[in-house]
Backbone bond lengths (Angstrom), bond angles and torsions (degrees), N, CA, C in turn:
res aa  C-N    CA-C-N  psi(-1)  N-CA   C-N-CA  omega(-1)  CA-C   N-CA-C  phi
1 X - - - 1.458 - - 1.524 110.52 -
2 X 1.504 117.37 152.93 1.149 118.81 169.01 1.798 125.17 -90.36
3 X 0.465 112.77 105.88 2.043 101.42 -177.89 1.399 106.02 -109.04
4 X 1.609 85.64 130.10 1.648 114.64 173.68 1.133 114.25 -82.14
5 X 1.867 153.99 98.47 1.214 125.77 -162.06 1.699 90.51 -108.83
6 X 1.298 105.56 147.57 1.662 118.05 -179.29 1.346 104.83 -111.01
7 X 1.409 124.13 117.18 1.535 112.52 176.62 1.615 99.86 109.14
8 X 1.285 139.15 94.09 1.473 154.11 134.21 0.941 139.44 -47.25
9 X 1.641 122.04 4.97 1.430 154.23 177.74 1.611 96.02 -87.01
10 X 1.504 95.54 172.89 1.457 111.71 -159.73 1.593 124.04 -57.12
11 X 1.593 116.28 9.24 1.495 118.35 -159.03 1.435 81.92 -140.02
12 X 1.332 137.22 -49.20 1.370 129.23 164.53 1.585 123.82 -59.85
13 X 1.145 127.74 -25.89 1.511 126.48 143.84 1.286 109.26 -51.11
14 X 1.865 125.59 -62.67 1.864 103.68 -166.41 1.758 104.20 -64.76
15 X 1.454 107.41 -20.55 1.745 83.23 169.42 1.218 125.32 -67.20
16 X 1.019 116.34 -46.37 1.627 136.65 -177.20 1.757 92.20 -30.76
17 X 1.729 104.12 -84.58 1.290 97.27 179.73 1.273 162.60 -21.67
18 X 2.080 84.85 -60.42 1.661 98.62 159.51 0.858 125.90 -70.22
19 X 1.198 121.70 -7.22 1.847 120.00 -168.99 1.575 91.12 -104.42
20 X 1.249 135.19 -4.99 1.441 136.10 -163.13 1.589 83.79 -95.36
21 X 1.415 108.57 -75.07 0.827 119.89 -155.17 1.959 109.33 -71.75
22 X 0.858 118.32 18.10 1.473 136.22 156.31 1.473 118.20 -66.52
23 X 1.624 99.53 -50.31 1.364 125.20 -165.22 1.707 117.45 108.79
24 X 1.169 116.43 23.94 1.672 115.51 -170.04 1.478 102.65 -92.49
25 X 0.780 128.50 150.99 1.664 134.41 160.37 1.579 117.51 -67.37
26 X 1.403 112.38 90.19 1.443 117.56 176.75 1.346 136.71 -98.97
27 X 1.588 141.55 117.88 1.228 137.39 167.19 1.321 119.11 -98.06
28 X 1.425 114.40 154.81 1.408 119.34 -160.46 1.347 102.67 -136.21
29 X 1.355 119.41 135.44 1.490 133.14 178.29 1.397 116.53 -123.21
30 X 1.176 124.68 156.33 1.355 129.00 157.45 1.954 113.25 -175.90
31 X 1.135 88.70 163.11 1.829 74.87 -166.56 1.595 105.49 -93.32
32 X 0.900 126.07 23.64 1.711 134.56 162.95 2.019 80.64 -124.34
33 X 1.627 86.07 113.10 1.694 102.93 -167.33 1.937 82.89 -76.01
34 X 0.927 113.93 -50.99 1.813 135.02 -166.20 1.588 88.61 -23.26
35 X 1.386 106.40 -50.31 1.539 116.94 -163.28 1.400 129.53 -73.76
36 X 1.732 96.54 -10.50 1.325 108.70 -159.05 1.610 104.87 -113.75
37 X 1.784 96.40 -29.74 1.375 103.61 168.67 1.757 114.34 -67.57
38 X 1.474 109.18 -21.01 1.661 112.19 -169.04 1.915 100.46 -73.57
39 X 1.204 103.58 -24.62 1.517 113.49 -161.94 1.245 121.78 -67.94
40 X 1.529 80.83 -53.34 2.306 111.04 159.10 1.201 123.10 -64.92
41 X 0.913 133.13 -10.75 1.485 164.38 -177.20 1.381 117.27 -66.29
42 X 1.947 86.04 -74.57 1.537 110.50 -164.87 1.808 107.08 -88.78
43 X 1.371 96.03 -14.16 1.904 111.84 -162.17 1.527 111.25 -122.07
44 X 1.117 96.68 6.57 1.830 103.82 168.50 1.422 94.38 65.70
45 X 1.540 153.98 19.03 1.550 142.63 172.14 1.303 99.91 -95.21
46 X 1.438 90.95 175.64 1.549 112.32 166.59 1.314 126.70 -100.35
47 X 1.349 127.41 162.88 1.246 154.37 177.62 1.206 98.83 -76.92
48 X 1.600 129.15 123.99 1.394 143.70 165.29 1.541 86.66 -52.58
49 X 1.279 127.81 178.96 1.244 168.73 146.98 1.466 123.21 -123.80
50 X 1.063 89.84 -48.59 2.402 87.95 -172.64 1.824 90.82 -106.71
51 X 1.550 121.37 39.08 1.628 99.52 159.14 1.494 86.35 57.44
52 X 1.988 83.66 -177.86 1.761 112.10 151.84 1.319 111.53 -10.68
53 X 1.274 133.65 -58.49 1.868 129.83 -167.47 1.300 91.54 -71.89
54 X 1.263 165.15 -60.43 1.111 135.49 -151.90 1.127 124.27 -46.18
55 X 1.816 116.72 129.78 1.332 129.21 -153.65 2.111 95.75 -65.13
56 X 1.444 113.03 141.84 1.396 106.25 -178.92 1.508 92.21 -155.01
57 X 1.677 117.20 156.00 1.481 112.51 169.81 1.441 107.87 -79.61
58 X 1.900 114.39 -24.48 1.322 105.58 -151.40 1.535 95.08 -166.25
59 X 1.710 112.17 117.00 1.388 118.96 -156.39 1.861 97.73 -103.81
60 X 1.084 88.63 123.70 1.939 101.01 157.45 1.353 132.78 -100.84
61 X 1.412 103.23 112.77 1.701 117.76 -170.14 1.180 92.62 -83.41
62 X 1.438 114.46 116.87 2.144 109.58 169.80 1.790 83.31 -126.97
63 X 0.865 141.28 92.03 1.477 133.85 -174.14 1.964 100.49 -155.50
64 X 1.387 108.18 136.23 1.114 109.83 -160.97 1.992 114.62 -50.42
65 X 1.372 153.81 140.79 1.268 154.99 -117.77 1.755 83.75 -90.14
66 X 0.910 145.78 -20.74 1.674 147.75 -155.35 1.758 93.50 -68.99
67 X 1.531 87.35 -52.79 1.522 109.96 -175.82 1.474 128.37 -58.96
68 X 1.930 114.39 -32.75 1.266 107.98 -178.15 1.390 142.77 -60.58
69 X 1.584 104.69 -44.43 0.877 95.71 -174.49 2.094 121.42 -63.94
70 X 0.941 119.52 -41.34 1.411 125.72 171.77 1.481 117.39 -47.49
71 X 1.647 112.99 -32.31 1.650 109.42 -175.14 1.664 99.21 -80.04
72 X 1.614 102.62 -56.40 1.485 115.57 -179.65 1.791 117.24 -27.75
73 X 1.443 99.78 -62.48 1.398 122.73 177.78 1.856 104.40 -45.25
74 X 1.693 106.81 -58.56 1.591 113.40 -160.54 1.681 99.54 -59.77
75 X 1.525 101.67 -51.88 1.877 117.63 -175.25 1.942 111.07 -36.35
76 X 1.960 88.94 -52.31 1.630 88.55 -163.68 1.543 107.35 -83.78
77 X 1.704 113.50 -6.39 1.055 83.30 166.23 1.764 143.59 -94.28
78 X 1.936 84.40 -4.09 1.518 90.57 171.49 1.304 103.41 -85.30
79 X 1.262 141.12 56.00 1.505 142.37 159.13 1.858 113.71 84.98
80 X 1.466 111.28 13.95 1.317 101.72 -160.51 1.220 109.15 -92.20
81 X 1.565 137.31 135.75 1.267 133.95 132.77 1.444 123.00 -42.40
82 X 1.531 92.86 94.08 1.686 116.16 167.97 1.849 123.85 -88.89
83 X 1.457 95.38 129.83 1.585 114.27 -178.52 1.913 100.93 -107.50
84 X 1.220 123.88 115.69 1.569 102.18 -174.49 1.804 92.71 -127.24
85 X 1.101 70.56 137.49 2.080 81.62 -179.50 1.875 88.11 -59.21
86 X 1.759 82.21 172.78 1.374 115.81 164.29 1.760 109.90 -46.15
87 X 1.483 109.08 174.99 1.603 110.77 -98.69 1.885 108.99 -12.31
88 X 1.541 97.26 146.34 1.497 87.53 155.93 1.497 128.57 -72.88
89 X 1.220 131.89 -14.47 1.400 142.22 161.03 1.556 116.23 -141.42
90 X 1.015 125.18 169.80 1.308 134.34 163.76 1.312 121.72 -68.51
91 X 1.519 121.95 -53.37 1.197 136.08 -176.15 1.800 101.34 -90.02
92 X 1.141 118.90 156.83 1.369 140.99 -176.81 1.825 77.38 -95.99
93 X 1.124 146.78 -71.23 1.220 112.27 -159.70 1.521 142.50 -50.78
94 X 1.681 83.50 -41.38 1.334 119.37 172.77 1.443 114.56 -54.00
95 X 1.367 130.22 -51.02 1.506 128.22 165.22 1.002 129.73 -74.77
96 X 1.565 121.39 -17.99 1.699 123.21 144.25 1.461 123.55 -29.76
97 X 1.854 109.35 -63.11 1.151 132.51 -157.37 1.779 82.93 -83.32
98 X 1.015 135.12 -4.06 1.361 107.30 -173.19 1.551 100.80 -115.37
99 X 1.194 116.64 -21.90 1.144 129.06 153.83 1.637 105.24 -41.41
100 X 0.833 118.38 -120.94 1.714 128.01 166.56 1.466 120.06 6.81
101 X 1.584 98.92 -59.00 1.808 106.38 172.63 1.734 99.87 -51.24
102 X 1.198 119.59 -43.53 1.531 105.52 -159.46 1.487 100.27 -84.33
103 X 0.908 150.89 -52.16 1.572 135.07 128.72 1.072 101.32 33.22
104 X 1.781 107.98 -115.03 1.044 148.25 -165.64 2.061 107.44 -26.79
105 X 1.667 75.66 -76.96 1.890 95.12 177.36 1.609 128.78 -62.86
106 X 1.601 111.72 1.62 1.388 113.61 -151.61 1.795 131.54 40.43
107 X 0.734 86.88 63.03 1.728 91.22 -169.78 1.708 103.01 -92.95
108 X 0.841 162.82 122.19 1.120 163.19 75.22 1.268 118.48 51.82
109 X 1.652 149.79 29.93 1.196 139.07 -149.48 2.333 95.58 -120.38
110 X 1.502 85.38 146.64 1.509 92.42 176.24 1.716 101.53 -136.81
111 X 1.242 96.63 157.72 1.672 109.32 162.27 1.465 126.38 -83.28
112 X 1.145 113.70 106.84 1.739 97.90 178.47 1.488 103.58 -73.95
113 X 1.409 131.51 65.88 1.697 134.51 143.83 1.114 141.19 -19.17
114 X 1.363 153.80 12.51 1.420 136.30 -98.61 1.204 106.48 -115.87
115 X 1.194 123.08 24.25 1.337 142.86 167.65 2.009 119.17 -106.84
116 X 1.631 90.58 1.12 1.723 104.96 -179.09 1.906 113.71 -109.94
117 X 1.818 89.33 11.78 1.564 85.88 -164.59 1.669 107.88 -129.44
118 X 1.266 125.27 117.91 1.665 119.52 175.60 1.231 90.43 -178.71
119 X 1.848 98.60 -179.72 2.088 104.83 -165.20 1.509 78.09 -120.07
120 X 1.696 97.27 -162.51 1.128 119.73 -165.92 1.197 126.27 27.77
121 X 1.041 130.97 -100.21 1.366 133.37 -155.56 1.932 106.26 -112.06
122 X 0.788 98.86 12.52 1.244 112.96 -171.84 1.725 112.36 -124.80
123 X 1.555 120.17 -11.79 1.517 128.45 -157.94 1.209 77.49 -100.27
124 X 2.263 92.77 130.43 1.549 113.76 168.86 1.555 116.05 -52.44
125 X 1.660 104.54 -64.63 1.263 116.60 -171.42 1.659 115.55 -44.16
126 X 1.329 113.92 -33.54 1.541 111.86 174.46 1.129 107.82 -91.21
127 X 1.512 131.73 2.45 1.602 104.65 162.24 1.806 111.15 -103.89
128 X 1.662 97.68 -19.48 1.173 68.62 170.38 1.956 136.16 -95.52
129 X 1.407 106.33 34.73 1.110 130.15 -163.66 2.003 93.13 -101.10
130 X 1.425 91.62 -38.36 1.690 113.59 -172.18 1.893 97.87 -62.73
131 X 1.282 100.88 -48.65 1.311 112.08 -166.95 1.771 109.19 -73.11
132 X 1.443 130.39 -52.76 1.482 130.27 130.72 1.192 132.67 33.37
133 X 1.580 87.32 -94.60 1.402 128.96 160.76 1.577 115.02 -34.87
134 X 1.165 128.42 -52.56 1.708 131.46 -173.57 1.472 92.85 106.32
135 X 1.463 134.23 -1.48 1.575 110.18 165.20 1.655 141.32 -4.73
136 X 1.629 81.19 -73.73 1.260 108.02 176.21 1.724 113.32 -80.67
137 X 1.421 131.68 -33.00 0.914 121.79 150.34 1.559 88.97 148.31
138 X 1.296 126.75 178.41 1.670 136.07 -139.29 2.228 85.34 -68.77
139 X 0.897 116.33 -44.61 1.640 138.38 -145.26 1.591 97.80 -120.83
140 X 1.269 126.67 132.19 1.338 125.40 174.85 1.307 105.91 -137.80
141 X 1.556 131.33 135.45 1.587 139.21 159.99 1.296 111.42 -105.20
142 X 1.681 99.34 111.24 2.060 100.78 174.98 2.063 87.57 -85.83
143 X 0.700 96.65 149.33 1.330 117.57 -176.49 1.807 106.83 -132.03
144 X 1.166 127.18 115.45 0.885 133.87 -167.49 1.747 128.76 -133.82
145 X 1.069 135.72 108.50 1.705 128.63 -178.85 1.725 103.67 -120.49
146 X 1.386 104.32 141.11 1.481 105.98 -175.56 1.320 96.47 -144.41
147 X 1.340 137.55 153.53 1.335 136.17 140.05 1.871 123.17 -130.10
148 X 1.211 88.48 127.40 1.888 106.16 -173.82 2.195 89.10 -29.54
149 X 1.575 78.17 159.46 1.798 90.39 167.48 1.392 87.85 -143.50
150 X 1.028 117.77 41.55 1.838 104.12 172.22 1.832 105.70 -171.87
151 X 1.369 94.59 136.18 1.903 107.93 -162.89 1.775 74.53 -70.35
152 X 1.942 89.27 127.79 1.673 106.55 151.15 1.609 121.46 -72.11
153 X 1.239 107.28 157.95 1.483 103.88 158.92 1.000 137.91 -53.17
154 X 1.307 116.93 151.73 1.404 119.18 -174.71 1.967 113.61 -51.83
155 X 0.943 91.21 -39.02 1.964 102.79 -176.25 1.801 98.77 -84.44
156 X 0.942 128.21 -5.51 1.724 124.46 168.83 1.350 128.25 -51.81
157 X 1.381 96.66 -65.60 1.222 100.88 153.44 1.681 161.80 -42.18
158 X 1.235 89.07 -20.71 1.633 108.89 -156.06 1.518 82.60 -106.27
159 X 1.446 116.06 137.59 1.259 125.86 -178.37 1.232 125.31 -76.03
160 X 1.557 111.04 -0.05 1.446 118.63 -146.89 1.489 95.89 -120.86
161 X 1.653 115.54 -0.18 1.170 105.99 -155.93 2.055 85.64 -149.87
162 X 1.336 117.54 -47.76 1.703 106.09 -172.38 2.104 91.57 -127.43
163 X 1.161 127.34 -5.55 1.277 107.34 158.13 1.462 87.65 105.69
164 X 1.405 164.02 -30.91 1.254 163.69 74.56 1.902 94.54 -171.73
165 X 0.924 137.56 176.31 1.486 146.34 -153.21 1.582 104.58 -38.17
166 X 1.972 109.48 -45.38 1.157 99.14 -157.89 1.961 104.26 -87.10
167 X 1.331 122.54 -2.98 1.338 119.08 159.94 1.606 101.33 -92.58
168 X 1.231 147.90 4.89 1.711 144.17 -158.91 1.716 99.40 -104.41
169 X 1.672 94.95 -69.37 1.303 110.77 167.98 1.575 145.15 -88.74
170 X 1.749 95.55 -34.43 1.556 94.22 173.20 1.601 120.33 -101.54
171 X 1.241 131.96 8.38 1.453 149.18 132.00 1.276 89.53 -5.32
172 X 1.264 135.89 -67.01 1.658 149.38 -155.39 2.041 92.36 -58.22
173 X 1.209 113.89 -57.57 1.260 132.62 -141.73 1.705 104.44 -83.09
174 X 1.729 112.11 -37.50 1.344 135.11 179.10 1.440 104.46 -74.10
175 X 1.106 104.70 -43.15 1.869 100.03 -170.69 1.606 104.67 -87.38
176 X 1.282 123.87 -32.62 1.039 110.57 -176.01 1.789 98.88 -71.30
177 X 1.536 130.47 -48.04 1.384 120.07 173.47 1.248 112.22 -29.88
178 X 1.596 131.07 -53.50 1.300 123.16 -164.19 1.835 110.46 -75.60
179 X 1.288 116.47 -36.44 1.469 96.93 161.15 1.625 120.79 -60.49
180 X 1.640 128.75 -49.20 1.554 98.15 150.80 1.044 135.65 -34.71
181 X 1.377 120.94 -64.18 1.003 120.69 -144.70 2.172 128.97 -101.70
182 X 1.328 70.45 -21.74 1.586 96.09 -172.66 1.648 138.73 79.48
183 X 0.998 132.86 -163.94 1.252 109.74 -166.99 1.680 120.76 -86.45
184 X 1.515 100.58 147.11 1.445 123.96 -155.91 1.037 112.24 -70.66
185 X 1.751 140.33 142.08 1.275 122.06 171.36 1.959 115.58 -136.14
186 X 1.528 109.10 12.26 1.135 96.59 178.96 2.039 87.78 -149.30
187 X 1.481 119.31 167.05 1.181 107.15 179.32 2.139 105.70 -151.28
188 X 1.271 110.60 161.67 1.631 100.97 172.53 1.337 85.16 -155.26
189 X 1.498 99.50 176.40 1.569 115.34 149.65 1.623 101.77 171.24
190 X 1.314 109.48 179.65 1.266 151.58 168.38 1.228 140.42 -134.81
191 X 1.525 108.12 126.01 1.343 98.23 -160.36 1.759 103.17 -151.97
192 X 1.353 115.09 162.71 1.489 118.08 -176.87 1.444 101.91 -133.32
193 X 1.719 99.02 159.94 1.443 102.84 171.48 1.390 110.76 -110.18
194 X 1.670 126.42 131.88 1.244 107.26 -165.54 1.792 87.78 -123.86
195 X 1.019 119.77 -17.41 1.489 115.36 177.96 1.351 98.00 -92.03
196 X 1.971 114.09 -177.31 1.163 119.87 167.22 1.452 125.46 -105.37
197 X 1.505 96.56 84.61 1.047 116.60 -165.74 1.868 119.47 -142.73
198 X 1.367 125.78 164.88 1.675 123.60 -173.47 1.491 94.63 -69.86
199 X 1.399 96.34 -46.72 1.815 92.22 -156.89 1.478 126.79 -87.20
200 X 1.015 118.26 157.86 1.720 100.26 172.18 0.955 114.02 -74.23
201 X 1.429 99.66 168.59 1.708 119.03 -160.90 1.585 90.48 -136.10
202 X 1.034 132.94 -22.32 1.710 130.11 -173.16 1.454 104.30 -151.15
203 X 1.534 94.74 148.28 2.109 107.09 -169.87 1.157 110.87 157.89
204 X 1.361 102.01 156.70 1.539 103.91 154.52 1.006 125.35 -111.58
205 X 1.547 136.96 166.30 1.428 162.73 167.36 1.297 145.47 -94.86
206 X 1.226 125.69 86.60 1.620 108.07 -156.57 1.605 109.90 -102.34
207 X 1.126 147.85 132.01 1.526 119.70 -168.85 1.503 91.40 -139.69
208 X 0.983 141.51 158.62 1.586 156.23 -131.13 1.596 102.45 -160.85
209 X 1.320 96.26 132.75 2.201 85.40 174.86 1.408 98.70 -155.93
210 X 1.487 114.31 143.45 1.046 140.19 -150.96 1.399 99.49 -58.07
211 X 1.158 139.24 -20.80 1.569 150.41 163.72 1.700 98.18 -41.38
212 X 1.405 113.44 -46.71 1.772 111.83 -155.42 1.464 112.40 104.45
213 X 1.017 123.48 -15.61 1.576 137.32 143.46 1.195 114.96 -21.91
214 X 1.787 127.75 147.06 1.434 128.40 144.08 1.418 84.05 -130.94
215 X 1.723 73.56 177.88 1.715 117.70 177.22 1.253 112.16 -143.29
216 X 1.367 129.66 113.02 1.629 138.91 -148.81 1.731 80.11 -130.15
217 X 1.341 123.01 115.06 1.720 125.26 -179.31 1.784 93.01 -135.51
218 X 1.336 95.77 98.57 1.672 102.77 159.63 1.487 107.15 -97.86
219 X 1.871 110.90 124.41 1.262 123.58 -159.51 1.663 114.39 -130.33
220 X 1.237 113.63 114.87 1.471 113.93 170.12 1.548 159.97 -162.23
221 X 1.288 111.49 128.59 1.635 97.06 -144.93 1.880 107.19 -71.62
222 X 1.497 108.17 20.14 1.427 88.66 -173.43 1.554 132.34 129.41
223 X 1.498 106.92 -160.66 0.923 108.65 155.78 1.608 99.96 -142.44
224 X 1.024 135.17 -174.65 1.553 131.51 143.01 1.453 130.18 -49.43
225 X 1.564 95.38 -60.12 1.872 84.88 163.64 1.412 127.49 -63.16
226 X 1.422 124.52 -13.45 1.395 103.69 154.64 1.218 153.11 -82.75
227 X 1.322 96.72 22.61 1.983 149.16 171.12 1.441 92.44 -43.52
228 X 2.121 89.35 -57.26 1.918 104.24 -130.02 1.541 91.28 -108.79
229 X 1.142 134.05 3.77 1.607 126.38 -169.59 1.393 106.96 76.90
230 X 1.074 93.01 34.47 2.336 104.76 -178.97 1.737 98.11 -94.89
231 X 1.154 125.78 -17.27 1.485 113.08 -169.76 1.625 122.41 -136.89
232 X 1.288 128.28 166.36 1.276 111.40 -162.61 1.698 103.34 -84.99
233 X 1.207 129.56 136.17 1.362 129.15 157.14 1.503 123.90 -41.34
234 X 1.463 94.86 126.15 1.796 104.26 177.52 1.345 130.49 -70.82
235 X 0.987 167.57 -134.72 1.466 157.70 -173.87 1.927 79.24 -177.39
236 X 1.499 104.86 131.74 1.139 118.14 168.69 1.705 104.71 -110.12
237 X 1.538 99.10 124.79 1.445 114.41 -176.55 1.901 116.27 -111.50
238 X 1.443 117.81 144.27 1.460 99.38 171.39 1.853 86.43 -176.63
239 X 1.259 98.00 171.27 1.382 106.18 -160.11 2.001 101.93 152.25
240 X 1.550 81.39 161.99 1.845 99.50 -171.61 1.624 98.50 -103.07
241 X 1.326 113.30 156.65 1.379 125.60 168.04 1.744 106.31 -140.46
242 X 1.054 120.18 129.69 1.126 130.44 175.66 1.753 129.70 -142.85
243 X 0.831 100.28 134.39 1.602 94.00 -173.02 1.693 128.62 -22.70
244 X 1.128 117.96 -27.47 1.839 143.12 -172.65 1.641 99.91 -104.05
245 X 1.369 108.72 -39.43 1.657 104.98 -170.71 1.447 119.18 175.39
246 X 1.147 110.48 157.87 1.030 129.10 -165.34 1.937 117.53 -127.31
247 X 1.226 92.64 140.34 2.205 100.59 -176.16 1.015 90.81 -161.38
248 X 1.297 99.71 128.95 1.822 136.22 137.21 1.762 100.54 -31.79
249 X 1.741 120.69 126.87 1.440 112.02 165.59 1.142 86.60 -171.64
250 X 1.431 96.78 142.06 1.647 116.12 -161.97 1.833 88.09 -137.92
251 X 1.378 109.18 107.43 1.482 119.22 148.31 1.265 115.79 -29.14
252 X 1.383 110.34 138.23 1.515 113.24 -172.58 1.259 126.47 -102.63
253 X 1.626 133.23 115.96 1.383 104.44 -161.82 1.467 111.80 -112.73
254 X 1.543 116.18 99.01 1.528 137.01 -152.67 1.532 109.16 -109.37
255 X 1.225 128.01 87.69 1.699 115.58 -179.30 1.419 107.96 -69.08
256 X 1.422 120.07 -44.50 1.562 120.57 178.58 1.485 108.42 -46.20
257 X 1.584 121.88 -55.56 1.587 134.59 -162.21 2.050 96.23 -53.93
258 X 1.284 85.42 -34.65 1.738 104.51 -148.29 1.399 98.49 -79.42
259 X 1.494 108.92 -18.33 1.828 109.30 -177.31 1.537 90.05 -95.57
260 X 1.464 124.28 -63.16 1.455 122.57 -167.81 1.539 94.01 -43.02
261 X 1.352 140.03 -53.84 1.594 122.16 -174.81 1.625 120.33 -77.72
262 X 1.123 115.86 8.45 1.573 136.10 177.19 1.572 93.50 -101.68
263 X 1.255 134.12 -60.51 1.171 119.57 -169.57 1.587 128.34 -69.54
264 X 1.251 92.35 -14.40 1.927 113.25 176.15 1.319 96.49 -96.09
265 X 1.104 141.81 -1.74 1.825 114.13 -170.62 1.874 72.38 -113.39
266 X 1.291 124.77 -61.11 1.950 110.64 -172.93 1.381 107.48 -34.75
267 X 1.407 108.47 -60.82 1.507 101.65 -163.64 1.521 118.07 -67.10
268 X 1.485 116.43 -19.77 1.241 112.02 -173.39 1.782 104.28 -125.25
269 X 1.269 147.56 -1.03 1.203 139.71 160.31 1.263 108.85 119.56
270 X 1.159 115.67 -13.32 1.883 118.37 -150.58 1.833 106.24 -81.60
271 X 1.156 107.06 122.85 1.692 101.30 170.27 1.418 125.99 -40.75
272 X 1.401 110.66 128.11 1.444 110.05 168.22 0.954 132.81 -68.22
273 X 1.774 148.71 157.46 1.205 136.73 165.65 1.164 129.04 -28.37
274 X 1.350 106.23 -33.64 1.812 115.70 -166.67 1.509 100.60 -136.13
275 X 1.678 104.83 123.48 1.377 115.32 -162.00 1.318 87.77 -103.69
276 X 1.546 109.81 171.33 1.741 127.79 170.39 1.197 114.42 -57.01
277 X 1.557 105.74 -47.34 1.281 104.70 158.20 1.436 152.30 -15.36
278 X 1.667 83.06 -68.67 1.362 121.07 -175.77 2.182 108.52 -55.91
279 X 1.785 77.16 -49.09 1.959 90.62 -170.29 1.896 89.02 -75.46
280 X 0.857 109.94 -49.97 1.415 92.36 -167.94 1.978 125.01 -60.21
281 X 1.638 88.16 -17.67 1.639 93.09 178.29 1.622 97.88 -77.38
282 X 1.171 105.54 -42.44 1.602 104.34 -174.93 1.520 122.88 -44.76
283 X 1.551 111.78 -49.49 1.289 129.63 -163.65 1.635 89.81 -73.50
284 X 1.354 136.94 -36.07 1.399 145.48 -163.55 1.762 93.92 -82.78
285 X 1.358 135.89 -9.89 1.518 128.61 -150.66 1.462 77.87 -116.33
286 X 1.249 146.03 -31.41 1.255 152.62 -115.96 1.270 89.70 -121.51
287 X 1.779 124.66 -46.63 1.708 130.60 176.07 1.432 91.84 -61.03
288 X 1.393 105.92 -46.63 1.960 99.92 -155.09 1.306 104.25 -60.73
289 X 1.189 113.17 -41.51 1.684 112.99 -169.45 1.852 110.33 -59.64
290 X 1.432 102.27 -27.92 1.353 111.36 -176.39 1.388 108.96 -77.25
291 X 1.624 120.25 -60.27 1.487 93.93 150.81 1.072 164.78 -163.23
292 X 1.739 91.40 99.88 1.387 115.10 139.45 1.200 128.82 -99.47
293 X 1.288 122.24 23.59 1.668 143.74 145.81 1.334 127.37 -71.93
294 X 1.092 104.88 -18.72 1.840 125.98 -157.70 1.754 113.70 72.09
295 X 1.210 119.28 20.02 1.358 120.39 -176.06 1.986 104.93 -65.75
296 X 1.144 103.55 114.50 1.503 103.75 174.48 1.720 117.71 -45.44
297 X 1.282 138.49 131.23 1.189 118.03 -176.90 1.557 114.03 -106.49
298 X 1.420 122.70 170.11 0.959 108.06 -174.93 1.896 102.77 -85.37
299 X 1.350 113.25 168.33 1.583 114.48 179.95 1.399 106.09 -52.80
300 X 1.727 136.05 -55.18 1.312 148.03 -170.88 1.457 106.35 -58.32
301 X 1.442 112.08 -32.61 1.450 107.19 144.36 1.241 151.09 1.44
């Protein structure tokens, strides 16, 4: 296959790689060329020439969430097999409607998830088959705490532009709940701003789904000194509790796993782990939690 990757920033480099290092024939674009030449460089690809037109079997949106929905939309409708990083849009409306369009239009669109894909003990689809089942018991709480180890971008934060930590980072954590768990019907949280920034950067999340399910997501980028090696490292914890039992399980975050099951569902039709659906309910659970926090929203909102 050929892959077009859009975006030379930090998620369009790990494609670059894995898909390099697969063996696929990859070109890389972005409109700061500087970025695109560093990519080809460092990842053995090429430099687009014709932008967007460059001929590709299968286009990768890595471009900050402000951006998706409009590229996603332009790509599938000139016939492209689209891969779009995390969130699938910025706006909860916006990934509804794009949700639906691909429906509707047959478009070809996937989530690059890579936190929805691994075996054994780690594979979504078999736990949430486990969970189903009553394993864990009628009602299950994933309970979850994470904190970033790496300074976000400057635009991450800002709600208006990357959705602020809990659309940046826990996007990962919401969408994968809704393939457990299914769709959501009540939401809270709390949250602080510790950078200088609109959005939060630290909080929690509680999200409720019509299953009897929660999702308890304590989320946070930090402090600053843990930029510089100024503070002690956190221990990231998460795991199910359920009336019958209880396990430690940590979502897996696999780009290789996540392409090998991307490259079998294009070539052959088969649904992916993580539906449009799925990303678009997430990105919509992610506003709610905000507010019902009291988080001011932005108007596009």
């Amino acid at each position: 296959m050929r892959f077009l990757v859009i975006g030379a920033g930090s998620a369009g480099r790990i494609h670059c790689s894995v898909l390099r290092h697969s063996g696929h024939e990859v070109v890389v674009w972005d409109k700061d060329l500087r970025a695109a030449h560093q990519a080809a460089h460092d990842f053995g690809v090429e430099v687009a020439e014709n932008g967007l037109g460059e001929p590709h079997d299968v286009a990768v949106v890595a471009t900050p969430p402000r951006t998706h929905y409009a590229l996603v939309s332009e790509l599938a409708e000139r016939g492209s097999v689209v891969v779009c990083e995390k969130p699938l849009c910025l706006w909860a409306e916006d990934a509804w409607h794009l949700a639906e369009e691909a429906v509707v239009r047959g478009w070809r669109v996937y989530v690059a998830e890579s936190q929805a894909y691994g075996s054994g003990e780690m594979d979504l689809e078999a736990m949430r088959e486990r969970i189903v089942s009553g394993e864990f018991g009628e009602r299950v709480s994933w309970w979850i705490r994470g904190m970033t180890t790496y300074r976000p971008q400057p635009w991450s934060l800002a709600l208006e532009h990357g959705g602020g930590a809990f659309m940046e980072g826990g996007i990962h954590i919401f969408t994968v709940a809704r393939v457990l768990f299914g769709e959501s019907v009540d939401w809270c949280g709390r949250f602080h701003r510790h950078f200088n920034a609109d959005g939060p950067d630290t909080g929690t999340a509680i999200v409720d789904y019509e299953t009897g399910h929660q999702l308890v997501l304590q989320l946070g980028w930090g402090t600053e000194g843990c930029f510089d090696g100024e503070c002690t490292p956190l221990y990231a914890t998460s795991g199910f509790v359920g009336g019958k039992k209880q396990l430690a399980w940590w979502p897996p975050d696999d780009y290789e796993a996540m392409w090998q099951r991307l490259y079998h569902c294009i070539e052959t039709g088969e649904p992916p782990v993580v539906s449009l659906a799925d990303a678009a309910g997430a990105v919509a659970d992610v506003w709610l939690c905000y507010k019902a926090g009291g988080i001011t929203l932005p108007e596009e909102g």
